[in-house]
C-alpha positions in Angstrom: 0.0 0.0 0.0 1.3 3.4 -0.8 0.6 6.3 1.3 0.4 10.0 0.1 -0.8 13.1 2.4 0.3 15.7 4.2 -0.6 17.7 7.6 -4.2 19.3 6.7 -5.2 15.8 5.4 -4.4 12.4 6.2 -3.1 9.7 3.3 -5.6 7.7 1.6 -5.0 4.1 0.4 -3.0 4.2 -3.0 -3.5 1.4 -6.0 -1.1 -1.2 -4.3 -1.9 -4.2 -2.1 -0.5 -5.4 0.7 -2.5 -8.2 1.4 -6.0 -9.5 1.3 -7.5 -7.4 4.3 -10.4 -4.9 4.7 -10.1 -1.2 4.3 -7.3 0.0 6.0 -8.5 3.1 9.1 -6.7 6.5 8.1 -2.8 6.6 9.4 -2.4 9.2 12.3 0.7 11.6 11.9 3.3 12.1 14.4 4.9 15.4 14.2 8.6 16.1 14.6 7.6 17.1 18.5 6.9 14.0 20.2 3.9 15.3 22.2 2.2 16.6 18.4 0.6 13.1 17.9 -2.2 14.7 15.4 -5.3 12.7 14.1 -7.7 15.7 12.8 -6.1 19.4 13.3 -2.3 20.8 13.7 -1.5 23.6 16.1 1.5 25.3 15.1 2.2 27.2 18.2 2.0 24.0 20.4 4.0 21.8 18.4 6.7 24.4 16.9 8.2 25.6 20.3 11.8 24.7 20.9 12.3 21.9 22.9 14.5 23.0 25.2 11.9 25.8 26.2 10.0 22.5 27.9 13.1 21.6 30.0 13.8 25.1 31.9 13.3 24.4 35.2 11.5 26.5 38.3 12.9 30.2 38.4 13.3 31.6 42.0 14.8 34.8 43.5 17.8 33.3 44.5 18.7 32.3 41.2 18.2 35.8 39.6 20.6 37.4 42.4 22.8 39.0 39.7 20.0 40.9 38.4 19.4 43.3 40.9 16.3 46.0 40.5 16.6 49.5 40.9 15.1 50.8 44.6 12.9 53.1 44.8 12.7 56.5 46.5 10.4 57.9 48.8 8.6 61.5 49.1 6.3 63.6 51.0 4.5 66.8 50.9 5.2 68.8 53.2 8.7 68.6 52.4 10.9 67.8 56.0 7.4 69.4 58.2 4.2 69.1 59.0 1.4 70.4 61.4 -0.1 67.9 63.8 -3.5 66.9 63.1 -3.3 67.4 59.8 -2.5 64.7 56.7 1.1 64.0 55.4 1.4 62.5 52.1 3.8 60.1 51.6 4.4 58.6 48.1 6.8 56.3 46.5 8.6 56.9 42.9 9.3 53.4 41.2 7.7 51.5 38.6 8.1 48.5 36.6 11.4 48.0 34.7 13.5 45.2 33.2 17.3 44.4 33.8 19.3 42.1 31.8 22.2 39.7 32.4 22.7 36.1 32.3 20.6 33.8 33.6 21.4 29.6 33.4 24.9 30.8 31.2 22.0 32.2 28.7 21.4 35.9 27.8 18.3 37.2 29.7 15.6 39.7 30.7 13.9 40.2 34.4 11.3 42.1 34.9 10.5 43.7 38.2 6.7 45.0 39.0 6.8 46.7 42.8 3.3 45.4 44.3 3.2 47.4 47.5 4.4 49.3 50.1 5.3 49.5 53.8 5.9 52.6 55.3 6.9 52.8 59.2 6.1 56.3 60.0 8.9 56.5 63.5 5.5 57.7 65.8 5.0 53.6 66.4 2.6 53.1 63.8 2.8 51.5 60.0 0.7 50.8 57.5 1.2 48.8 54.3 -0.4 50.1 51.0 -0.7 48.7 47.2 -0.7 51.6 45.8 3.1 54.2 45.4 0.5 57.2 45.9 1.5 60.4 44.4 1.6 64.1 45.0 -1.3 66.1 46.1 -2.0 68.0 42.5 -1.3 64.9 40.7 -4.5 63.3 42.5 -6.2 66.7 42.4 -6.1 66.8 46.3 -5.9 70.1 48.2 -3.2 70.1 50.4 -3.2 68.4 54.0 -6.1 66.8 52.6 -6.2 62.7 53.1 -4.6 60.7 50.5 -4.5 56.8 50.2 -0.7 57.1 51.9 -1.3 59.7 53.8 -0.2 59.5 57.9 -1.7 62.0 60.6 1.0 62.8 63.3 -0.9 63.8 67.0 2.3 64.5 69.0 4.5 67.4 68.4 8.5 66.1 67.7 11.0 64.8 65.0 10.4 61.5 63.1 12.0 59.1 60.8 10.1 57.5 57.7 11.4 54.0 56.3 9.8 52.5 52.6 10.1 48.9 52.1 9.2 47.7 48.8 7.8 44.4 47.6 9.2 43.1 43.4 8.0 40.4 42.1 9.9 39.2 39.4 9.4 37.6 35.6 11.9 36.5 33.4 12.6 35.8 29.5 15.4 33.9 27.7 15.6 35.5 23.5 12.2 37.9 23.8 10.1 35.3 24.4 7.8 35.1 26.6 7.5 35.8 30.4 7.7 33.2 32.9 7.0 34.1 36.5 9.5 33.8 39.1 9.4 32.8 42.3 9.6 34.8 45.7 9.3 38.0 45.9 12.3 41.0 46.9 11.8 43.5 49.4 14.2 46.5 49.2 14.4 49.5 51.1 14.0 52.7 50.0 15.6 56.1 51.4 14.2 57.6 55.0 12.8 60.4 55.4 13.2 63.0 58.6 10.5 65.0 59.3 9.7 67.7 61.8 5.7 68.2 63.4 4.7 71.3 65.0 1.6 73.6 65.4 0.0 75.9 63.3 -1.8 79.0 64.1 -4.3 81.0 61.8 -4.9 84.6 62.8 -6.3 87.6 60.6 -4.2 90.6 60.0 -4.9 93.8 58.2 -1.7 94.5 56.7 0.8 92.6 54.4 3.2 91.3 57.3 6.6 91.2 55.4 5.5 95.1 53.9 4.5 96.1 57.4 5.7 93.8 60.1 4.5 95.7 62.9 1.5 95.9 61.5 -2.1 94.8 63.7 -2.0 90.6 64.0 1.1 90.1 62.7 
């Protein structure tokens, strides 16, 4: 029997013989890629990835040590003071980015997403958000108004702010596709020292730096 067909359509039974047996039942094709065993339809992207893609075993943090992500930096508004009672905004500046290297003696990309943040504000208090924040006019947010990082200091004094980070991390071997890693990184970001006093609202009837002795001021 002679078989002729290709991918899209199974071989049919030719004008040989082989024997004195029934119909022969429609051959089944095995693709190059030992798990393509086709029998109706081919799917390219299945059966055309490299091999060695399959044997890549599990990423974690430790084994991307080399590629170390870029920490992020910490702000507030007021800048260095505030007034007790009243809402400091705190926000972070990061974002996703991707550094390369080698990873497994291949070249390679990891990408690092920061998924939240954990500020300790030095009054005994911390809170951990999933959002960087951002500055008061960027959210269109009066100032000393409440903002999803904001903190509200009650006793007068001098405080330190630490930022701890959370990356996860991805990774990619040619631009191909992203494969998770994982474990996570925490890194810390720069402290802030900040100063918390009073403030006092009183009405004057002259410009006070044109006429400093002025009523009120």
């Amino acid at each position: 029997m002679t078989l002729t067909g290709d991918a899209s359509q199974p071989g049919q039974p030719g004008s040989g013989s082989t024997g004195s047996g029934g119909a022969s039942a429609p051959p089944q094709i095995l693709t190059p890629a030992a798990r393509c065993f086709i029998t109706h339809q081919v799917d390219p992207s299945a059966c055309n990835a490299p091999a060695e893609e399959e044997a890549i075993p599990t990423i974690t943090i430790r084994d991307i040590a080399t590629f170390f992500p870029t920490p992020g930096r910490q702000r507030m508004e007021p800048d260095g003071w505030t007034v007790a009672g009243l809402d400091t905004n705190f926000y972070a500046i990061t974002g996703v980015h991707v550094v390369n290297g080698t990873l497994l003696g291949r070249p390679a990309d990891v990408r690092f997403t920061p998924t939240s943040y954990r500020w300790a504000y030095g009054d005994g208090t911390a809170a951990t958000k999933g959002t960087k924040g951002g500055t008061w006019a960027s959210q269109g947010v009066a100032e000393f108004e409440p903002t999803p990082t904001s903190h509200v200091y009650e006793q007068l004094g001098d405080y330190t702010i630490t930022l701890s980070i959370v990356f996860t991390a991805e990774y990619r071997f040619a631009g191909g596709p992203w494969r998770p890693v994982v474990g996570t990184i925490t890194l810390p970001a720069n402290d802030l020292h900040i100063r918390v006093g009073t403030a006092k609202t009183v009405l004057v009837e002259h410009d006070c730096l044109a006429n400093p002795s002025g009523p009120g001021c």
